[in-house]
N, C-alpha and C positions, 0 to 999 in steps of 0.2 A: 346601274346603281350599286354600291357599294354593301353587302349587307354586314353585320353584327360576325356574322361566320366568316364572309371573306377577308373582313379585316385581319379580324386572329388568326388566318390561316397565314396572310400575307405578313404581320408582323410577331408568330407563333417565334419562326426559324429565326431573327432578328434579336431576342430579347438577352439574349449575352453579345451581342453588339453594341446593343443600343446602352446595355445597364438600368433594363425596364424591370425593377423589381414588382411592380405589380401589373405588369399586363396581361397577362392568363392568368392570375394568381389572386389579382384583388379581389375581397371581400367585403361588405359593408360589417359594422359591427361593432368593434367592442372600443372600448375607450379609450384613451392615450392613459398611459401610467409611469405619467412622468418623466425624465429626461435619462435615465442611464441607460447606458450602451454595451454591449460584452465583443468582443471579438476575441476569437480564438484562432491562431497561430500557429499549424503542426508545423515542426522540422522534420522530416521523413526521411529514415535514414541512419538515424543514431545520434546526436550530437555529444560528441566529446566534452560529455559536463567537467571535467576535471584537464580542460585547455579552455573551456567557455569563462569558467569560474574553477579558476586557482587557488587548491588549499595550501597555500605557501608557507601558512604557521604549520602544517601538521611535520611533524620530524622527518617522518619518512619520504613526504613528495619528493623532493627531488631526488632522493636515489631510486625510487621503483618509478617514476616516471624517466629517468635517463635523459638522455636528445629532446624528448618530448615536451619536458617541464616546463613552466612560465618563469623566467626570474622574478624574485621579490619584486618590491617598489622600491624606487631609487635608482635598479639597477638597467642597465642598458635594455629595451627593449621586455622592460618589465610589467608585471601587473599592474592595476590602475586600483589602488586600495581600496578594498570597504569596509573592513572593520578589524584591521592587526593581524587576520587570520583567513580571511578571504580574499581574492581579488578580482577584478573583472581580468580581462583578456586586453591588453593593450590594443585592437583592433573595434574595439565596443566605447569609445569615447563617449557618445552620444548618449547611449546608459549609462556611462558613469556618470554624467551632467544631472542625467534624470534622478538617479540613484542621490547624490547629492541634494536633490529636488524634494526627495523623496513623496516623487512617483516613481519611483523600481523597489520592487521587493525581488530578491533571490533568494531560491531553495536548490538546496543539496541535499543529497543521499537520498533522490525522491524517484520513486518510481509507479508503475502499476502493479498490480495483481501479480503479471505476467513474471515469469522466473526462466521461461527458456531465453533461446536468442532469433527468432525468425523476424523479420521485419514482417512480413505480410501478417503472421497470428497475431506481435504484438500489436502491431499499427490497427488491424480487426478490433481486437479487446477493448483499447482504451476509444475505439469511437463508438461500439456499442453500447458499452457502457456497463457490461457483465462482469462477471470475472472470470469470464473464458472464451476464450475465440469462436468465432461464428455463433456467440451464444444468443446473438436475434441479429435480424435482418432489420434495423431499425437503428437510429444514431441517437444517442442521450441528450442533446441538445433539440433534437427534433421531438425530441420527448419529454423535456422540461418545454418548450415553447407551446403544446399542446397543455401540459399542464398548467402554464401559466395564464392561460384563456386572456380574459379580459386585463388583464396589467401588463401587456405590451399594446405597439402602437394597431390602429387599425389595420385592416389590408395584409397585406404581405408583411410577416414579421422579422423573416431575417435573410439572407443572402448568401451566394458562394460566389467568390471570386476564381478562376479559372477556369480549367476546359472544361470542368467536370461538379458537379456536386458532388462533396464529399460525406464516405457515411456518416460522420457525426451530424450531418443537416439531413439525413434520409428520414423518412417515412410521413405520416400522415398530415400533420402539418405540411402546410403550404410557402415554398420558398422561391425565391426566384436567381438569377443568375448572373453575371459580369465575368465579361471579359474581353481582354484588350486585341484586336486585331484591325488587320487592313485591308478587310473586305469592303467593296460597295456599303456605302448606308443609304437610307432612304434619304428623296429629298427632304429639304427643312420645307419648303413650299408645301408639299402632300403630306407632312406632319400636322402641319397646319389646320388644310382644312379636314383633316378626318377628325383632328380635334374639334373645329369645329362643328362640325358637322354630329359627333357625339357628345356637345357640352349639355352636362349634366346627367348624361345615363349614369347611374352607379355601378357600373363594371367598368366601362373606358375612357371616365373621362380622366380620370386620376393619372390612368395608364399614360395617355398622352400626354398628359402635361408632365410626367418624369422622361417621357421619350423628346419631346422636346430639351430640356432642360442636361437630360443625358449627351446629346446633337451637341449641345452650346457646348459642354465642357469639351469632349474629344474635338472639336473645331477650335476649340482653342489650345487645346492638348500639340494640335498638327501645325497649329500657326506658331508657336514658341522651340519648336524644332522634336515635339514627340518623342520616343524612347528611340536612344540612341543607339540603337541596332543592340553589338555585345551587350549593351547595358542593359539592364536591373528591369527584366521584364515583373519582379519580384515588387520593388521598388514602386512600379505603377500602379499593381493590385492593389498593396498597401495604400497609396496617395487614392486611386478608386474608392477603395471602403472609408475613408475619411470622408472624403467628399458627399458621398450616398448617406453616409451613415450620419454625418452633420447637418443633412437639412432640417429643419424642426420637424417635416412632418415624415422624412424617411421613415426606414426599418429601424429597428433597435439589436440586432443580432447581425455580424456577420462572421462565417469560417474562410478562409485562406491557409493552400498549402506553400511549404517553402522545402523541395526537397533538395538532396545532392549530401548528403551530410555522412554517407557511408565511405567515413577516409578508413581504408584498408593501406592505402598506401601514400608515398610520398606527403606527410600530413603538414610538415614542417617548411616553413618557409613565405617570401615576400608572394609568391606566386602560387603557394599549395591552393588546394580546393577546401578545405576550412579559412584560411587567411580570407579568401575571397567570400565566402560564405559568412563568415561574423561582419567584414565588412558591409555586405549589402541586409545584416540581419538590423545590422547597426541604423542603415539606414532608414530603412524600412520602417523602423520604430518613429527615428526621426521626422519621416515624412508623413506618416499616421499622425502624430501629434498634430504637425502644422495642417494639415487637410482638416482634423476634426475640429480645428478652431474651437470657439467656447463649450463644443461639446467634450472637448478632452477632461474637461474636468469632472465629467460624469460618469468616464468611460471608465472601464477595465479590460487590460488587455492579456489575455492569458496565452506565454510560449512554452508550448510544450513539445518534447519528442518521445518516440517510443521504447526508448532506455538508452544508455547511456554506453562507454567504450571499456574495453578490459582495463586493467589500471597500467601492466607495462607492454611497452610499446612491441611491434610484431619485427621481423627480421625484414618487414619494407617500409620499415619508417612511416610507420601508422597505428592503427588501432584496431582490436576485432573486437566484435559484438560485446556488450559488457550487462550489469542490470544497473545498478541504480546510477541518476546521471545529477542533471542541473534543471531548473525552469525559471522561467522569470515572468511576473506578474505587472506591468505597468500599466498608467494612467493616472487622471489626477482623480480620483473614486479610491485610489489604493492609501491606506498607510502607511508608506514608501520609509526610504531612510535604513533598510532593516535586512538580514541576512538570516531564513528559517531555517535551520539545521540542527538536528541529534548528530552528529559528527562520529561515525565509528570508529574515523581512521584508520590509516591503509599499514599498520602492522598485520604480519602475517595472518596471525589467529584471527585479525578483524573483519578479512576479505570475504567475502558470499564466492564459496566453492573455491577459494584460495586463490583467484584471479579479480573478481570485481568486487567495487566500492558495493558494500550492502547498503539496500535498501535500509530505512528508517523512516519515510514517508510517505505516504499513500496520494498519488497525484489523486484519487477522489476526494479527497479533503479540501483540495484548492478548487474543485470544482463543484463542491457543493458553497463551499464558503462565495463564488460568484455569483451559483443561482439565487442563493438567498438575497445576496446583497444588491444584485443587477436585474431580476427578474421577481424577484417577493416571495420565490418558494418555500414551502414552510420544512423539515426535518422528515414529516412522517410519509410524504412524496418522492420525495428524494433516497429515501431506503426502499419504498417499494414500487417504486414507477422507474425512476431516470435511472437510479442506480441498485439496481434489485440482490439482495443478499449485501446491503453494505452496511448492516447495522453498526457494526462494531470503527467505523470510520465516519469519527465526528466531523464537522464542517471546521476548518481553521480559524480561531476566533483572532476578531480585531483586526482581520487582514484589510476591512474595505470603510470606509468612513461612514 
């Protein structure tokens, strides 16, 4: 016979396979609150805010960015306008549609706390949520969804896509896992009957019926021809968390990483490793929408990286570590249409340590402005729980509907 223990033992190793967000994880308990959704997006890495989003009106771009620059709009292989003075990246169509839509909001000059250049301390910082690296072993998401108790969904409230949990989903909250591979799965026959066989316990029957339901999609994922090898393992995660995150009674939280964004070299070009990176960022977006179907409109999706590129270009046709960069905020939850920016401008005197764009944004502000709006946390939580010592960084008002 089959017990309670050997199932979870059996389908334990399984649940980033299957995309069982609650099968060691379910809970009985608290109530649904409502339909919105938050997903968060690292770029790891650095993303070249000032190649992502082009300040083409400031005087200076094009001489201190060189080889690098975006041309205006109009111009061959130019920026894709947003407001006279911005532009997306000709490679981000898809946001510019959305942006048009106004579901994309874009922020420049925005960064963290952080002011050195390390990828690992910054990337630490902004997931725990401190204002200093390794300042808790704990992710500020995992720590608003504890705070948010009963106004998220029951059970498992939010998810990581890939190999790994990442820390912004770490600590005492309860999360579960997805991810894409081509391992064995169980049969759909012995999914079956252990769901039978547990309908209606309150720890697995829930489990199974998303482990079933998980089965259908990747069986159909394999029969339309599945990821195309080189292609967009990125791409998937994204179409994944749509899918999970769309069912009425899924999680309401999911994080996904998207790295490769450390162009030190070669950045420029039909084949650079940014070219191909905004393309598949582009997409990614694109495929989140259409997976979350009528939940897109609930949703907000927050991209962020861990700071941004110097302003001029290195002697191998790149970028090295910079601070302040770009982010981008979509879904149909946002008040889109719109470009947030204190603009310093990249003349000499304007530069943070006379090489990068300064800071003039606190990416904790776009991150309180989601809890509040996506999760109902209130101001005085958010300075001393999720984000502790941030009094002085109010929430972004009017960002979310």
């Amino acid at each position: 016979m089959t017990t309670r223990r050997k199932a979870l033992q059996l389908f334990g190793g399984t649940a980033a396979l299957l995309g069982l967000p609650g099968l060691a994880f379910a809970a009985p308990g608290n109530p649904r609150a409502g339909e919105r959704r938050l997903v968060f997006i690292f770029l790891r890495g650095g993303m070249d805010g000032l190649s992502a989003v082009p300040p083409y009106g400031d005087p200076e771009y094009a001489a201190r960015r060189g080889a690098l620059a975006v041309p205006s709009p109009g111009s061959a292989g130019g920026a894709l306008d947003l407001d006279s003075h911005f532009g997306l990246n000709p490679n981000l169509g898809e946001m510019h549609r959305l942006f048009a839509a106004r579901e994309l909001v874009v922020l420049h000059a925005v960064a963290s706390p952080y002011r050195e250049r390390s990828h690992f301390d910054a990337q630490n910082l902004i997931e725990n949520g401190t204002a200093r690296p390794f300042g808790r072993e704990v992710g500020w998401l995992n720590v608003a969804l504890g705070a948010a108790g009963g106004r998220v969904a029951a059970g498992t409230q939010a998810f990581a896509l890939g190999q790994s949990v990442p820390l912004v989903l770490r600590g005492p909250a309860q999360v579960g896992s997805w991810s894409p591979t081509r391992l064995p799965v169980p049969d759909a026959d012995l999914l079956e009957r252990l769901a039978a066989l547990y309908r209606g316990d309150a720890l697995l029957d829930r489990s199974f019926t998303v482990a079933r339901e998980a089965q259908a999609m990747m069986e159909g994922r394999d029969a339309g021809g599945g990821m195309d090898g080189a292609t967009l393992p990125v791409v998937e995660l994204a179409r994944a968390a749509g899918e999970i995150l769309g069912k009425p009674n899924g999680p309401h939280v999911a994080a996904l990483d998207f790295g490769g964004w450390d162009t030190h070299i070669s950045q420029q070009g039909e084949y650079s490793q940014l070219t191909r990176n905004l393309r598949l960022l582009d997409r990614s977006v694109a495929t989140l929408r259409t997976a979350l179907g009528a939940a897109w409109r609930h949703t907000a999706v927050l991209i962020v990286t861990e700071f941004g590129r110097a302003v001029a270009p290195n002697g191998s046709g790149g970028t090295d570590h910079g601070t302040a960069g770009a982010a981008f905020v979509a879904g149909g939850a946002v008040r889109g249409g719109r470009v947030i920016a204190d603009w310093p401008g990249l003349g000499p005197r304007a530069l943070h340590e006379g090489r990068d764009l300064r800071p003039t944004l606190d990416l904790r502000a776009l991150f309180k402005a989601a809890l509040v709006a996506q999760l109902g946390l209130g101001e005085a939580v958010l300075e001393t729980e999720v984000f502790p010592d941030s009094r002085t960084v109010r929430p972004l008002d009017g960002l979310f509907a």
